[in-house]
Residue frames relative to the residue before (quaternion, step in Angstrom):
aa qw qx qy qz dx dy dz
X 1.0000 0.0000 0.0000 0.0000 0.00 0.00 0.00
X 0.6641 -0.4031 0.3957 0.4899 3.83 -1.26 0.25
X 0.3614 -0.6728 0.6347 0.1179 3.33 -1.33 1.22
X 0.5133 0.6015 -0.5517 0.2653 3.51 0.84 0.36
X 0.7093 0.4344 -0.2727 0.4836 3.84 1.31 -0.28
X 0.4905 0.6090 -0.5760 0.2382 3.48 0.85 0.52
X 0.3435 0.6942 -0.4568 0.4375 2.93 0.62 1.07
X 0.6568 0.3335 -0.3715 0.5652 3.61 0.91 -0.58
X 0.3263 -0.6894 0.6452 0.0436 3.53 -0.37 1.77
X 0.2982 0.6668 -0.6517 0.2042 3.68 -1.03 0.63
X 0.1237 0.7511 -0.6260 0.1691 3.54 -0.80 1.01
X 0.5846 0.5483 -0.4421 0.4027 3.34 0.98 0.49
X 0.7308 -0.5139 0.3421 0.2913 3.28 -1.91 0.97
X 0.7860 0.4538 -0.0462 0.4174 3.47 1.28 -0.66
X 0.5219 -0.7918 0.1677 0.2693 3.38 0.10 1.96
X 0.2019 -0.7380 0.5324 0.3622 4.10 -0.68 0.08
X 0.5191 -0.6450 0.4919 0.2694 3.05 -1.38 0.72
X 0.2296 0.7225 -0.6521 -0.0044 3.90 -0.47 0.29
X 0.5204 -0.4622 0.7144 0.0719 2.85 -2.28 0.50
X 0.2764 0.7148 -0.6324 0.1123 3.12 -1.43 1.44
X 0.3765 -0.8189 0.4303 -0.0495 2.45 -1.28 2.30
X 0.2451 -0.8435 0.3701 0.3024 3.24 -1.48 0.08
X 0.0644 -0.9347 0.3496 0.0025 3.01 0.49 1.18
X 0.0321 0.7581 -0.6356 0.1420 3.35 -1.25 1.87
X 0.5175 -0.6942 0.2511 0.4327 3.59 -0.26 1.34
X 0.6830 0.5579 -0.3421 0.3245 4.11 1.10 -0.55
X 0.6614 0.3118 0.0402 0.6810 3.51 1.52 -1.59
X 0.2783 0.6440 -0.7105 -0.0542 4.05 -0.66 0.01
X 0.3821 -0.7490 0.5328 0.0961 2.80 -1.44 1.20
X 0.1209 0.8868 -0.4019 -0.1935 4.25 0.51 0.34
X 0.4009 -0.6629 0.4737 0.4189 3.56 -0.71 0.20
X 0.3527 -0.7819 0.4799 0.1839 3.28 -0.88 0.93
X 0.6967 0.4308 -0.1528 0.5529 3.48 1.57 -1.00
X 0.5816 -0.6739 0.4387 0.1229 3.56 0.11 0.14
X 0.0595 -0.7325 0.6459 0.2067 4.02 -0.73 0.27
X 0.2385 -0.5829 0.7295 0.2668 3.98 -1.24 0.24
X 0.3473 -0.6608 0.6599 -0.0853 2.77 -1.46 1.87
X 0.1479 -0.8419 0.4707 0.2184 3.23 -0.58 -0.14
X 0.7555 -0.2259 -0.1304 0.6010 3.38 1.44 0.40
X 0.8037 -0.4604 0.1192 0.3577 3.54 -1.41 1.17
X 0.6897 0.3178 -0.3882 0.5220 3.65 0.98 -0.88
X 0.4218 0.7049 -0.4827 0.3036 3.85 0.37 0.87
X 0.5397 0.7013 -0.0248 0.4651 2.39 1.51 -1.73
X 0.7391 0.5435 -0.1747 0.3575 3.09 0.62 -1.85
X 0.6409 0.6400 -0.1162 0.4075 3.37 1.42 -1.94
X 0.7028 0.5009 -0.2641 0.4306 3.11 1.25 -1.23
X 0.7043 0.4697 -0.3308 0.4170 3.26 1.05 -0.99
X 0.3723 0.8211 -0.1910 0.3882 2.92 1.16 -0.37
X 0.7214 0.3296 -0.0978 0.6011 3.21 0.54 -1.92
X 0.7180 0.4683 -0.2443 0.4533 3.52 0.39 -1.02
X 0.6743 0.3196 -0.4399 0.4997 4.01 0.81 0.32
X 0.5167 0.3507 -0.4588 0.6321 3.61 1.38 -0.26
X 0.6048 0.3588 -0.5947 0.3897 4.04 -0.64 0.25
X 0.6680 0.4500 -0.3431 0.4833 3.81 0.53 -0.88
X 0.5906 0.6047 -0.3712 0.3844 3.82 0.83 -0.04
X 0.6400 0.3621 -0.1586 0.6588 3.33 1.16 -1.07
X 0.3169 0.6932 -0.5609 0.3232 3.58 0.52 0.21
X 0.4486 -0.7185 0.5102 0.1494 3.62 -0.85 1.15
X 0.6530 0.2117 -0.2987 0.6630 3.69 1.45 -0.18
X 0.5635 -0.5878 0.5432 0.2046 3.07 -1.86 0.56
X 0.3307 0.8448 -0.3791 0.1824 3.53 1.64 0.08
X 0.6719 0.3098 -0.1149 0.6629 3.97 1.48 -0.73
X 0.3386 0.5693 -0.6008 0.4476 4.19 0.90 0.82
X 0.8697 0.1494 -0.2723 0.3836 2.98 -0.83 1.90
X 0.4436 0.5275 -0.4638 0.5567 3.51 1.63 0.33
X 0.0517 -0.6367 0.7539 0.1534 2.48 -2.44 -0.05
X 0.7279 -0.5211 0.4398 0.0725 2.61 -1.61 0.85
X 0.0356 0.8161 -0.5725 0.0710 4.10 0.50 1.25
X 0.0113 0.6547 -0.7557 -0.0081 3.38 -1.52 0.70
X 0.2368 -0.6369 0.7224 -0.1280 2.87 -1.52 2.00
X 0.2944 -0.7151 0.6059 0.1864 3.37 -1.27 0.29
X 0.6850 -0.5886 0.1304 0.4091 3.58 -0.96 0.73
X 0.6408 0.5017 -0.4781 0.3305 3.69 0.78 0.49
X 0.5883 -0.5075 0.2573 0.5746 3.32 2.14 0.30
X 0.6572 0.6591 -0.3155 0.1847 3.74 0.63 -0.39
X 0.5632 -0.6963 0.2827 0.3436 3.26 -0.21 1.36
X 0.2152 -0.8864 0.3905 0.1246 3.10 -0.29 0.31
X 0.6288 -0.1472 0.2283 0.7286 3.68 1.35 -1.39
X 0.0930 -0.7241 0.6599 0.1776 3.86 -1.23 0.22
X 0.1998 -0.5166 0.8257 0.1068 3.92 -1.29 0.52
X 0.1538 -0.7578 0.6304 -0.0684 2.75 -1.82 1.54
């Protein structure tokens, strides 16, 4: 997976909670509730999956977001463009 997040260190048995926004400078969209991941390349996949779903998107309404994951103390963690 992308070595830009080997940073989110996480080796515990017990999932982390992150938040993943969509962020365009006119409309951001933020999650307010959160998903438990259970480790970073999860994370990664999801964002992931969720900027390829907004790609195939039938409106141009999210052309030019990305996709930010923050963890629950708000800190940015990685973006998917």
């Amino acid at each position: 997976m992308d070595e830009g997040i080997g940073f989110l260190d996480h080796s515990g048995a017990d999932p982390m909670r992150l938040f993943f926004d969509l962020l365009k400078q006119e409309s951001p969209s933020y999650d307010f509730h959160g998903h438990d991941v259970g480790k970073p390349d999860d994370a990664a996949q999801i964002a992931e999956l969720i900027a390829a779903d907004l790609g195939w998107s039938e409106t141009s309404d999210w052309v030019g977001s990305q996709v930010v994951v923050r963890d629950t103390a708000g800190k940015l963690l990685f973006a998917i463009p």
